[in-house]
C-alpha positions as CSV (number, residue, x, y, z in Angstrom):
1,X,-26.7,106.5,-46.5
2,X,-27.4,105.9,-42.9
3,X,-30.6,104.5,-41.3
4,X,-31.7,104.1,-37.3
5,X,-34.5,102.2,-37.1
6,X,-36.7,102.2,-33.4
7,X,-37.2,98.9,-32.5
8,X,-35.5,95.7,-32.6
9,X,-37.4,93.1,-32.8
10,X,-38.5,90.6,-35.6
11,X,-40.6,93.4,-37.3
12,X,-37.2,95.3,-37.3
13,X,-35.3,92.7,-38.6
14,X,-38.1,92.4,-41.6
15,X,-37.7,96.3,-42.4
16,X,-33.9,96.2,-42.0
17,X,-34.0,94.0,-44.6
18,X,-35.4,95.9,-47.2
19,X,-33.2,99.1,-46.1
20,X,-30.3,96.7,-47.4
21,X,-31.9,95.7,-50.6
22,X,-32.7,99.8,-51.1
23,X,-30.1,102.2,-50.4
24,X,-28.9,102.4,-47.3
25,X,-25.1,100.8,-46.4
26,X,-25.3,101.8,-42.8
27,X,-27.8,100.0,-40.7
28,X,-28.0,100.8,-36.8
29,X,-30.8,100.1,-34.2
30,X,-32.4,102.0,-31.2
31,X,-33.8,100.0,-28.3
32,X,-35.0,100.5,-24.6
33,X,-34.4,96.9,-23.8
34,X,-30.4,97.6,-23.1
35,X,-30.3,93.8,-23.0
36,X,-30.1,94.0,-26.8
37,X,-27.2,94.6,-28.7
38,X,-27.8,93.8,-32.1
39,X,-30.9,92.3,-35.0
40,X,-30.5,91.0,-38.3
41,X,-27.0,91.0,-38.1
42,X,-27.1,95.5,-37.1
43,X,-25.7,97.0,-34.1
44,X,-27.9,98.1,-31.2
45,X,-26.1,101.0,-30.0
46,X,-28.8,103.2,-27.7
47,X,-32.2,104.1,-26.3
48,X,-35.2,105.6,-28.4
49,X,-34.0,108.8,-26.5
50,X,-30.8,108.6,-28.0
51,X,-32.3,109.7,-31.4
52,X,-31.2,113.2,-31.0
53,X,-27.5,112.4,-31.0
54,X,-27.9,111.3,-34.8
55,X,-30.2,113.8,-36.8
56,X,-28.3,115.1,-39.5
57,X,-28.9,115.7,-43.3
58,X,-27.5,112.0,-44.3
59,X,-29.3,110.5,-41.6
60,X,-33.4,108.4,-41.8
61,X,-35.0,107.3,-39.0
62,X,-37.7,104.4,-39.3
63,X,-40.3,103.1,-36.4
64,X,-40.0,99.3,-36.6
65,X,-42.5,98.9,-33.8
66,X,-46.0,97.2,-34.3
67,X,-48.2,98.5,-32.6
68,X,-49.5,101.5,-34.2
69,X,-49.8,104.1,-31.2
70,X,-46.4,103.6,-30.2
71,X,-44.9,103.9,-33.6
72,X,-47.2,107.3,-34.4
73,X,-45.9,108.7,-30.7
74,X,-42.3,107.9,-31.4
75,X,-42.5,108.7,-35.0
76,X,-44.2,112.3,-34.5
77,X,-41.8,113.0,-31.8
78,X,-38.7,112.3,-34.1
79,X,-40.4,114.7,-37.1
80,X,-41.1,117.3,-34.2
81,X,-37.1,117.1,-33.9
82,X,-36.4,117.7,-37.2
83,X,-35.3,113.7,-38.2
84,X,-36.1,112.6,-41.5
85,X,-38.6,109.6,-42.0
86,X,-38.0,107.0,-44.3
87,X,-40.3,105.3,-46.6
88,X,-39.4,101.5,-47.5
89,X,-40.7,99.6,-50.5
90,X,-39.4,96.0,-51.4
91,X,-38.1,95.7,-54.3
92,X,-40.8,92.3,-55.0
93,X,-43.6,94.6,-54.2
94,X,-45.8,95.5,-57.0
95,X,-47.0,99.5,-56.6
96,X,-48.3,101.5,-58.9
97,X,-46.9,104.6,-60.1
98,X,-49.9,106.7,-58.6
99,X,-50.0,105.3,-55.1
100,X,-49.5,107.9,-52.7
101,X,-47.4,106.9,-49.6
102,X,-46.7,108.7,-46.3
103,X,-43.6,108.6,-44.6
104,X,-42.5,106.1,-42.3
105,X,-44.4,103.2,-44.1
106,X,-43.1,100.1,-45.2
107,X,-44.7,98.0,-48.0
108,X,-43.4,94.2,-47.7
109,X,-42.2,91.5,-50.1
110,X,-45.0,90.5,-52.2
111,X,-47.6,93.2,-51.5
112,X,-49.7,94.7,-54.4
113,X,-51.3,98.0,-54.5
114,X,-52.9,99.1,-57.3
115,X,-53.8,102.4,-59.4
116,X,-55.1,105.3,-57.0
117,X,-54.4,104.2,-53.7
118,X,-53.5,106.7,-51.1
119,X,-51.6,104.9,-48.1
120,X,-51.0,107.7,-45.4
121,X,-47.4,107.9,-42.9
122,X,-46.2,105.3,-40.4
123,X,-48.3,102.4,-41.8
124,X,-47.3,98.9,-42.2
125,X,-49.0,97.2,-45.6
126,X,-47.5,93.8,-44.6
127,X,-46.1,90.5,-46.6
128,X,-48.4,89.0,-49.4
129,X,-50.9,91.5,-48.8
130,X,-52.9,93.7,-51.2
131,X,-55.2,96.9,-51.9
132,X,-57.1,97.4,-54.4
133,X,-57.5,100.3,-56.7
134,X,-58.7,103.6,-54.9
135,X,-58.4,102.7,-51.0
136,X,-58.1,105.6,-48.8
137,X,-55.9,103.6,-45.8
138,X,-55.6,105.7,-43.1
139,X,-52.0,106.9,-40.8
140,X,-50.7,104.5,-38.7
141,X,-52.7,101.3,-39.4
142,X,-51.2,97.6,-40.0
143,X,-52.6,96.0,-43.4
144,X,-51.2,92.8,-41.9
145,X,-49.7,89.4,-44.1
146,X,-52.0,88.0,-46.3
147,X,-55.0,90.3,-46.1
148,X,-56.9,91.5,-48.9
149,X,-58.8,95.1,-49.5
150,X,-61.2,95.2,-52.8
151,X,-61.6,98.3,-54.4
152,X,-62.4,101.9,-53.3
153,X,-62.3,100.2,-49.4
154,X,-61.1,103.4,-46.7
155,X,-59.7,102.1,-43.4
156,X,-59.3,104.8,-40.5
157,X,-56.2,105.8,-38.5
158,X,-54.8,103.4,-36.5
159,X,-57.1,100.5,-37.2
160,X,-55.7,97.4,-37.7
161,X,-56.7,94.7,-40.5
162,X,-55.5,91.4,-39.4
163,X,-53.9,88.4,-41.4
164,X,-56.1,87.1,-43.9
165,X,-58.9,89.6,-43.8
166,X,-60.9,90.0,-46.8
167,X,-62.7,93.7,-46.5
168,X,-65.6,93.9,-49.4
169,X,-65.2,96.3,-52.0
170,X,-66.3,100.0,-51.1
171,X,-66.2,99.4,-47.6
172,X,-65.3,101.8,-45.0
173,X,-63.5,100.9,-41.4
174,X,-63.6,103.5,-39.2
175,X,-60.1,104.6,-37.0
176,X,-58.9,102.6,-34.1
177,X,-60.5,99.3,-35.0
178,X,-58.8,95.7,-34.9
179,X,-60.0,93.0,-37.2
180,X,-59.8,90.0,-36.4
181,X,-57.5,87.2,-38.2
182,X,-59.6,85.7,-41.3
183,X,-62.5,87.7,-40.5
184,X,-64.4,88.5,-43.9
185,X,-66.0,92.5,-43.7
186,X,-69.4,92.9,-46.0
187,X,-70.3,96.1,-44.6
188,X,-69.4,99.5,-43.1
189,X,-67.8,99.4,-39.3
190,X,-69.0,102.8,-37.8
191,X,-67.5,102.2,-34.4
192,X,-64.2,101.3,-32.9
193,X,-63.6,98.2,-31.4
194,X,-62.3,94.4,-32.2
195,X,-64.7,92.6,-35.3
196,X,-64.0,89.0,-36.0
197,X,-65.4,86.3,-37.9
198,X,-67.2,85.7,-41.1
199,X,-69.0,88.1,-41.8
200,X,-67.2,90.2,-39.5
201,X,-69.3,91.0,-36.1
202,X,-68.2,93.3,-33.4
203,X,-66.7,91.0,-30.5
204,X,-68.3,91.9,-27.2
């Protein structure tokens, strides 16, 4: 089966990956920068616009981009003409068998998400990272590499937990928040905006 991903950079080259460990034998990349003609070893062969030329029934289309408002613009636009969206799992990461998850997000190598987890479309639940039994983590967000979510813990659209966050059980982070790198979250986060340190403290 064939696969386009958006996006080649090194997040692309991490998702291309685990295309090739799935099932897909025909790997091809999308890119503005026309500089670029190939990643991980897979052919650059157009613009994001060119996505239209390749929709088809045997055709995915995944959004290897990181930040999270470009990959929900692209990725809606794609849906909106009629491409299918891909959902990637690594084979090394540990989900249970009720997790819900959207399409268009990629769990990475070592990531654990346990029983009752609802992970909604276009997210990234990145390397070594886990959630916890009955989290609620919101479209488009980035769990990023090493970052940990305790128990019944709901993150917002498009927020963004950074590497090595620890987020308190029950906790709730509302959308379009960034948390900082290490930061350690004890209690709700009501309002958008960057939160860093330990315990986590909006940044002014």
């Amino acid at each position: 089966m064939r696969i386009f991903f958006v996006g080649a950079s090194g997040h692309g080259k991490v998702c291309a990956e685990i295309a090739e460990l799935t099932r897909y034998d025909t790997i091809l990349f999308l890119d503005d920068n026309k500089e670029l003609t190939g990643c991980g070893g897979h052919r650059v062969i157009g613009v994001e616009d060119d996505f239209r030329k390749f929709v088809d029934s045997t055709t995915d289309f995944f959004i290897s981009i990181g930040n999270c408002k470009v990959r929900q613009r692209i990725q809606e636009r794609i849906k909106s003409s009629g491409g299918n969206i891909a959902t990637l799992v690594h084979p090394e990461a540990i989900v249970s068998r009720d997790v819900e998850i959207g399409a268009g997000t990629v769990i990475m190598a070592g990531a654990v998400i346990n029983p009752g987890t609802s992970v909604g479309e276009g997210t990234i639940v990145n390397t070594s990272s886990s959630i916890d039994h009955d989290c609620i983590v919101g479209p488009y967000s980035h769990v990023a590499v090493g970052s940990h979510l305790c128990g019944g813990v709901f993150v917002g659209e498009g927020s963004w937990i950074g590497a090595g966050v620890s987020v308190n059980n029950n906790i709730k982070i509302c959308s379009g928040c960034m948390i900082g790198a290490g930061a350690v979250v004890v209690k709700d986060i009501i309002e958008p905006g960057t939160y860093i340190g330990i315990p986590a403290r909006k940044s002014s």
